[in-house]
C-alpha positions, 0 to 999 in steps of 0.5 A, a space after each residue: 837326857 845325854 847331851 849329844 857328841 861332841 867333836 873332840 877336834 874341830 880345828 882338825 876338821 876345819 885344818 883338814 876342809 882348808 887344805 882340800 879347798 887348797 887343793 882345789 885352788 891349785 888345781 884351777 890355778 893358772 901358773 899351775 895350769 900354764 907350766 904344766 902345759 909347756 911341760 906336756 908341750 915339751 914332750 910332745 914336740 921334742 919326744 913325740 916330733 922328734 921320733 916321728 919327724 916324717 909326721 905333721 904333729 896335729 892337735 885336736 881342737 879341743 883340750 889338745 890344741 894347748 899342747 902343740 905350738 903352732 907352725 905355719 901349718 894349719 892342720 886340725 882333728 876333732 873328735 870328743 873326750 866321750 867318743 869311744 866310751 862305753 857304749 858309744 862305739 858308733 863312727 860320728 859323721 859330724 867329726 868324720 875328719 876326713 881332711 887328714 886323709 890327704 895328709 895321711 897320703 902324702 905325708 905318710 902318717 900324723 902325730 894325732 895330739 890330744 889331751 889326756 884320758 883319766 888313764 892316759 897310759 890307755 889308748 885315747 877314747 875315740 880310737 879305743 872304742 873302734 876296738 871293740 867287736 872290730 868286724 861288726 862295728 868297721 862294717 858298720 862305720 864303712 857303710 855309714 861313710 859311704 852312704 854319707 854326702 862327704 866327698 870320699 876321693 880322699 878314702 878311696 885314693 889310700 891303697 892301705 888302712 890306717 893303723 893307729 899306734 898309742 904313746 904317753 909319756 910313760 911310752 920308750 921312744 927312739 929318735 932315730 924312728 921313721 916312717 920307713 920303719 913301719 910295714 908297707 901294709 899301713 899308714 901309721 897313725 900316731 895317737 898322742 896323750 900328752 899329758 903325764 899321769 899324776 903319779 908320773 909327775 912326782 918330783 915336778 913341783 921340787 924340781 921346777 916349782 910348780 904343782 903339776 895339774 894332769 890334762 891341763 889344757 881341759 875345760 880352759 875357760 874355768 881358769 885362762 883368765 880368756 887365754 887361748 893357745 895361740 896367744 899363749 903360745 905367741 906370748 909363752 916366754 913372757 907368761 912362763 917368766 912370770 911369778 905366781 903373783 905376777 902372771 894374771 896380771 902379765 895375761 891381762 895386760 897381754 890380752 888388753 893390749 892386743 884387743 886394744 891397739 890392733 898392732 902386728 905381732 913381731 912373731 911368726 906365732 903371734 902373728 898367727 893368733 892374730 891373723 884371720 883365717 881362711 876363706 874357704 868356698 863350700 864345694 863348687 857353690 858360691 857360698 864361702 865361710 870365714 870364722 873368726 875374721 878381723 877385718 874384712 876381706 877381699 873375694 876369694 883368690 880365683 873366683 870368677 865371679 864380679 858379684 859379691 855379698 858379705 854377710 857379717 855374723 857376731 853376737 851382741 848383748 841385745 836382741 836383734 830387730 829387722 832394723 838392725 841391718 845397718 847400712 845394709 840397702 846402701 850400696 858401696 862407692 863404686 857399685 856392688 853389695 854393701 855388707 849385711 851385719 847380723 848379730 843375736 844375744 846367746 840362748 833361747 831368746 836370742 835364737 827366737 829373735 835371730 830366726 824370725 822370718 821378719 828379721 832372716 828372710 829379708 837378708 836370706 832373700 839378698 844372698 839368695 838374689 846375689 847368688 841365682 845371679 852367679 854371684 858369691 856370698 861371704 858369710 864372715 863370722 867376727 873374732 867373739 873370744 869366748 863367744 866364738 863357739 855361738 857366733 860360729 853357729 849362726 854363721 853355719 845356720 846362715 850357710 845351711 839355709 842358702 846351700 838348702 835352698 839354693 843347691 842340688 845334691 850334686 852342689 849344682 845351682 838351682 835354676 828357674 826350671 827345677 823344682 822347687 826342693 822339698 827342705 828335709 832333715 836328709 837334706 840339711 845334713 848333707 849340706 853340713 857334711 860339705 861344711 865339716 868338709 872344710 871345717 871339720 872343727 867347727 862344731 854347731 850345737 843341737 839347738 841351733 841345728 834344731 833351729 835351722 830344720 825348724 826354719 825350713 822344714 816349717 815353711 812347707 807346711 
């Protein structure tokens, strides 16, 4: 019997599988990562800024938010990589971003920055599918907005449509562009990829010592070492100065440091990534919302109220129980509410802890008190790092909850003498349009939305 083939070179074979997994380690390697997103920044602020100077740059919360350096604005836009692909065309009313449209108004036109498409010469996803058969799907998109529970003065105070005009680095721009060379008959929406396609980026590696990665700034938790945009920016000189051997090290002293003494940055930039954002009042009702708090705050400037509730979110390593309220039922010296701490582990068995009735209904039952009183609740989500995106989903949760209950559709307080509402799936909608009014970046996931509908809707049956 023949004996079987064998590979006449097998160190080829072995050369050629340890340059590909070479390959993949520069790809998720941070000094790759990181100079490659200053190089990307540097086209965005000094190409793109600087030829639409009239225009606020405003990165997209997502992969963008890496390629715009902050500033004392704190202007955002959400949207998905998927929005727009093929057969996903429809307007998504849970990334309306109708908070540019102010913006728009005023400042005639943003540069909307995001990361790159894998074709980033081609318009981005979510505004080339708006494209696609324009009658029937701009007629669709208008009647879905105006049947929505969003506040539209913003939509109706424009007196011209929007136009969107698509740049790349591959794009000729001039420096001497304004809004005032635009026609009368639009506002300009500057649509921005940052990022260079990889044969664009030929030479890079020679020139500046670093392998260039395209859309660097994609799915950061693979590679930042727990690295955010506003603490790289805050820290940028020092990271970027760095060798290869070095920057992990750098990043990890930079992120211990700052969790661990608390200290004031002495930079504007670094004093944004620590500060705390604001806290924002959910139309004209008595809840507020704050993400990613540092300390606890005062009551929110102008509000009339002498009655305030803090509930505190975060989440935790183990599964709450009712008595995990802390000092909760003791008041404050000097009289008044004292906080409410609530906190769940991530996943189903925490989310099954979190909204049992024996542990949500008893501090539901205090913001709803403080509330029918005239009173505010502050549901205050803490700073969780690379957890931020589920402690922010309790914190929505909470807030659905009360705004159901407590509110009519016109954000009017509830009394005595109304009806009792009927909780329904329309209803819980529209009270997490009034929150992406405020927040439109935040982003709550389907299981905790289920758990929310699940929460009320069950308890009329």
């Amino acid at each position: 019997m023949a004996a079987p083939p064998q590979l006449v070179f097998p160190s080829a074979v072995d050369n050629l599988q340890a340059d590909r997994g070479q390959i993949r380690a520069q790809l998720r390697d941070t000094y790759n990562r990181l100079h490659s997103i200053a190089d990307d920044a540097d086209f965005v602020r000094n190409e793109v800024g600087a030829a639409y100077p009239d225009f606020p740059l405003v990165a997209n919360q997502r992969a963008g938010a890496w390629y715009v350096k902050p500033t004392g604005e704190h202007i955002h836009a959400y949207f998905k990589s998927t929005d727009g692909h093929a057969g996903q065309h429809d307007f998504n009313l849970r990334r309306a971003n109708l908070i540019l449209l102010p913006i728009i108004k005023n400042r005639g036109g943003p540069d909307l920055v995001r990361g790159p498409h894998p074709r980033a010469d081609a318009p981005p996803p979510a505004e080339r599918g708006q494209l696609v058969r324009p009658g029937r799907r701009v007629a669709a998109s208008s009647e879905l907005v105006h049947s929505s529970a969003y506040d539209l003065s913003a939509l109706r105070a424009l007196d011209r449509p929007l136009r969107p005009f698509f740049v790349s680095p591959a794009s000729t721009l001039s420096q001497q562009s304004r809004a005032s060379d635009f026609t009368d008959s639009c506002y300009p929406v500057i649509c921005a990829s940052a990022s260079k396609l990889a044969a664009e980026a030929d030479g890079l590696e020679r020139a500046q010592g670093f392998t260039y990665v395209q859309g660097s700034g994609d799915d950061h938790e693979a590679w930042s070492k727990g690295l955010t945009p506003p603490v790289f920016w805050a820290n940028a000189d020092e990271i970027l100065a760095a060798s290869r051997e070095e920057i992990d090290d750098v990043i990890s002293r930079i992120l211990s440091t700052s969790s661990s003494d608390g200290s004031q940055p002495s930079t504007s930039a670094a004093a944004d990534a620590k500060a705390s954002p604001p806290v924002r009042r959910i139309r004209r009702t008595g809840v507020q919302l704050q993400f990613r708090a540092t300390s606890p705050v005062e009551p929110v400037p102008g509000s009339t109220s002498t009655e305030q509730l803090q509930i505190s979110i975060r989440t935790a390593s183990t599964n709450p129980t009712p008595s995990d309220l802390g000092g909760g039922e003791t008041a404050k010296e000097g009289g008044g509410e004292a906080p409410l701490a609530l906190s769940t582990r991530p996943g189903k068995a925490g989310y099954n802890a979190f909204f049992s009735p024996a542990y949500l209904e008893p501090p539901l039952e205090r913001a709803q008190t403080a509330l029918a009183r005239g009173g505010d609740v502050l549901i205050q989500v803490a700073e969780e790092g690379g957890k931020q995106s589920e402690a922010n989903d309790l914190g929505v949760a909470v807030a659905l909850i009360l705004l159901t209950r407590m509110y009519s559709d016109s954000a009017e307080l509830l009394t005595p003498n109304d009806s009792t509402p009927i909780a329904s799936k329309d209803r819980i909608r529209t009270r997490l349009q009034w929150i992406l009014e405020e927040f439109p970046t935040v982003n709550p996931s389907r299981s905790v939305l289920n758990r929310v509908n699940e929460f009320l809707i069950s308890k009329r049956r």
